[in-house]
N, C-alpha and C positions, 0 to 999 in steps of 0.2 A: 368312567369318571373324567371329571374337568382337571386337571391337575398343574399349577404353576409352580413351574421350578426357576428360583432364585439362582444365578451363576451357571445359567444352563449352557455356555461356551466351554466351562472350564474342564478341566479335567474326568472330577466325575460327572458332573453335572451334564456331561455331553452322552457318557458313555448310560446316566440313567433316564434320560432323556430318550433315548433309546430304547431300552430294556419296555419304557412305558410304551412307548407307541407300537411296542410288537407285541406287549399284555393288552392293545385294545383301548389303549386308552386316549384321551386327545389331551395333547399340552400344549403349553403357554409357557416360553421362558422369558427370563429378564438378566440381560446382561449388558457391563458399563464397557465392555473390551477395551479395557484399560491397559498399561504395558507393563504394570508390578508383576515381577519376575521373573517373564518373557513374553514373547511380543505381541501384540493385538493378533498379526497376522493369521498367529497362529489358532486361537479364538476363533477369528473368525472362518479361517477352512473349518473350521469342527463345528460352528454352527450352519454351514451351508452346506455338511455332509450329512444334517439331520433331515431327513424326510418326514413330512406330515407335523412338522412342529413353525408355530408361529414365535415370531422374535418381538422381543420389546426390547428397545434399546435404551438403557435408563440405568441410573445412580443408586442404588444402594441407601444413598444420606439423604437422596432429594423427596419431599415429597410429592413433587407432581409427579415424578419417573415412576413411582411406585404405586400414587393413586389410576394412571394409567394402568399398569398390569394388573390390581387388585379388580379393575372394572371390567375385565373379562369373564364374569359369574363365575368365578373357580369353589370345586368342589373341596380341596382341598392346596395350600401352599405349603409347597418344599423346597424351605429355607438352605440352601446348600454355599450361598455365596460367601466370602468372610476374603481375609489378606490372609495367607497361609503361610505356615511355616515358622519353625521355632526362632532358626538362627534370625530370620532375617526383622522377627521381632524385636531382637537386643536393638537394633541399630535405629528404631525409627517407633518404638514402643505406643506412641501418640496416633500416629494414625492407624494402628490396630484397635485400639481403641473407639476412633470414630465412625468406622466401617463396622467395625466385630459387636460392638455394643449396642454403640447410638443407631447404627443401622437395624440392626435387629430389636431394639425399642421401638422403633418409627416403623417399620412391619408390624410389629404385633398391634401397634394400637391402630393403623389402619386396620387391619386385619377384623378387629371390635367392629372400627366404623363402618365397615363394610358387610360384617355379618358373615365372615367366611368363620366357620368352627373348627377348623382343624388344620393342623400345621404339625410339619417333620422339621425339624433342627437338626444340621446337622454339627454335632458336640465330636469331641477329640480324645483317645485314650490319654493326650499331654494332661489332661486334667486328674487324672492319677498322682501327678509329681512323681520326686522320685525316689518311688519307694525301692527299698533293697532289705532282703530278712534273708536269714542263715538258711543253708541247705538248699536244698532245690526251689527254686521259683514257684512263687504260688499264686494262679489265676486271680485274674484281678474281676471282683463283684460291683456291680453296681449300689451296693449297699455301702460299699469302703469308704473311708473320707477323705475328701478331695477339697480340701484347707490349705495346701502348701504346694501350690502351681510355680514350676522352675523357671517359666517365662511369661512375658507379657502376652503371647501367643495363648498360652495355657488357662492365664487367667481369664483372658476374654473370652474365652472359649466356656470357661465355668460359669463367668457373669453373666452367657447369653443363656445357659442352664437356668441360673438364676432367675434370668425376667421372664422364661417360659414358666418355668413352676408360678409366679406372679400373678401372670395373667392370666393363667390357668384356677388358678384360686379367685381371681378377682370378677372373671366376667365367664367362665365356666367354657374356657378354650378348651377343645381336646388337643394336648402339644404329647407327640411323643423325641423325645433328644437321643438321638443315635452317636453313640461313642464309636468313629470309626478306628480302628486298627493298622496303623504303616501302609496302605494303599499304595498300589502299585498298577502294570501293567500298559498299554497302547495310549499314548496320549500325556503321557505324566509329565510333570513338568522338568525343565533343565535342568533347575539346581537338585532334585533328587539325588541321592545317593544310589538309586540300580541306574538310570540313565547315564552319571559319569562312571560310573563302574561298567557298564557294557561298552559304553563308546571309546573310554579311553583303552578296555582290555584290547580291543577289535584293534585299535591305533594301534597297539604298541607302546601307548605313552604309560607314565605311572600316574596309579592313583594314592591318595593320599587318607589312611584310614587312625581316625582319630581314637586316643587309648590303645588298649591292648587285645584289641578283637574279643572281647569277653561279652560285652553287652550284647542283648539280647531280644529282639523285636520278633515282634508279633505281624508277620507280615500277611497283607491279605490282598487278595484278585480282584479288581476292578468289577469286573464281571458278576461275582458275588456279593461285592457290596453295591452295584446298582439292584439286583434282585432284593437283596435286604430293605431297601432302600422303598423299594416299589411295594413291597410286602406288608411293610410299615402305613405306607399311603394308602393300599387297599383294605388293610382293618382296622385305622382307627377310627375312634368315637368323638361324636365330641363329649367336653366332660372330662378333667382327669389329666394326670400331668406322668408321663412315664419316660425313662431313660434303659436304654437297652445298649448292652455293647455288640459293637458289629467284628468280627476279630476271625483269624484262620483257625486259631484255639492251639497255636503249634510255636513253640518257641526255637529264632533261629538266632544262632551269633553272626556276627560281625563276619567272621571269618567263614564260617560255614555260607553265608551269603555272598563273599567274595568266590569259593570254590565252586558256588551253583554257578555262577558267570562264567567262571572257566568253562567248567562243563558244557555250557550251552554255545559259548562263545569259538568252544576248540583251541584257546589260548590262555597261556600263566598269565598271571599279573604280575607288575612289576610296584612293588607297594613300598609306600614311604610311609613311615607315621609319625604320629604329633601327638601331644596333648589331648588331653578332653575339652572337650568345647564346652564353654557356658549352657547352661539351658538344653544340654542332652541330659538323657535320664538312662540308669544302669539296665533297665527292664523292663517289658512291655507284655501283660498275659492275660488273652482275653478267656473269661467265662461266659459263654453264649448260654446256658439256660435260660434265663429268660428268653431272649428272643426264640429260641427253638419253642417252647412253651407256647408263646404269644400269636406269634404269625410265621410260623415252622420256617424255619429260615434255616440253614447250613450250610456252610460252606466248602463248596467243591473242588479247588484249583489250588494243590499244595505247590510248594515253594518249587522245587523243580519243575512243573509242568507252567509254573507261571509264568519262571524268570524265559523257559523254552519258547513260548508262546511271544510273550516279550520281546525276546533276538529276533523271531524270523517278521516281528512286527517294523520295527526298527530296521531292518535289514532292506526291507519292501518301501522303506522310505531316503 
């Protein structure tokens, strides 16, 4: 398949950009390598360490940037690009908006213009909100209602949910929206929470963990969610509007994730904590049935072997 991937510098984007070209497939990415969150530089090694993939260098909000990449005959677009991240939504909520939305408005209807049928989104477990129910955590369904998003991050993330099912109804796109799960692993970005948590253990510096180590995330391997990801691309139809969550299926705490660093890192952490942060959420737990169902998808790389994986990546850098 022809396959264009939207944010194909970035984090995942780079690492599923990959995964495609060793399934066989030929891609086409688009990226603005912009410096929201850290630095183009960085982008840019990550799209020159892509073999066999062609670059569009282009905007998100422009439409010529986009009627460019859209005019590569692609068999399928994957939407992955957006401004990420909860916190850094509170501070600037407006341009999440312009990118997270209006950009993925202006894809989809080129998308029409152009006659491509099929499109992966990729959506956010932040669209859950944040739920919290008595006794043990309970898997979060693609069916649950996703009304009361904690940040401007979350909301954009539902509203580009939103204009896929739209278009999907309106001019018979096949869009499937993939809810990823706390992504992690080689390439992530700075302000992550495993990235200052490994660098600062390694230092010696302290890190700084918000609340009482109680919450609970759904962390998942890079590696498996570009497989999901590609999985997604090679069986949908056009036709039909589907949302699947992408998740490790394994709930980890705060603190349970602080002591995997240790472990992997061979040093304590020296921890300070604070407050909860606006726009964090108590729980994160994904139910993959569907996607097992759909395009057998699983997840391989539990939280130990990830975070290990992760140090000796980090290390090598």
């Amino acid at each position: 398949m022809k396959i264009g991937i939207t944010g194909v510098a970035g984090f995942i984007g780079s690492h599923t950009a990959q995964c495609m070209v060793e399934r066989g497939h030929d891609v086409v990415g688009l990226d603005s390598f912009d410096n929201f969150l850290y630095p183009a530089e960085i982008k840019r090694a990550n799209a020159a360490a892509l073999e066999g993939v062609a670059i569009v260098e282009g905007d998100l909000t422009r439409r010529d940037d986009l009627a460019a990449f859209l005019d590569r005959e692609l068999d399928v677009v994957c939407h992955l690009a957006a401004l990420a991240g909860v916190r850094p939504s509170l501070r600037d909520p407006a341009r999440y908006m312009q990118t997270n939305i209006a950009g993925t408005q202006l894809l989809l209807s080129l998308c029409v213009e152009r006659d491509v049928r099929r499109v992966v989104f990729a959506s956010s477990s932040s669209v859950y909100g944040a739920r919290q129910s008595e006794g043990e955590p309970q898997p979060f369904r693609e069916t649950d209602r996703c009304d009361q998003p904690a940040s401007p991050y979350a909301a954009s993330k539902r509203a580009g949910e939103l204009l896929c099912s739209t278009f999907s109804d309106l001019y018979g796109l096949g869009i499937a929206a993939l809810r990823y799960f706390t992504v992690y692993g080689p390439r992530q970005r700075q302000d992550m929470a495993i990235y200052k948590f490994t660098r600062a253990i390694a230092d010696g510096a302290p890190i700084t963990l918000f609340g009482d180590g109680k919450s609970l995330r759904d962390y998942t391997y890079v590696d498996d969610i570009a497989l999901g990801t590609t999985l997604a691309c090679e069986t949908i139809k056009p036709g039909g509007f589907e949302i699947y969550n992408l998740g490790g299926t394994v709930t980890t705490s705060l603190d349970e994730l602080v002591a995997a660093v240790e472990r992997a890192v061979g040093k304590k952490a020296v921890i300070e904590r604070q407050a909860d942060q606006p726009g964090d959420v108590p729980v994160t737990f994904a139910d993959i049935s569907k996607a097992r169902t759909a395009f057998g998808w699983e997840p391989a790389i539990g939280i130990d072997e990830g975070i290990a994986r992760y140090w000796a990546w980090l290390k090598s850098q």
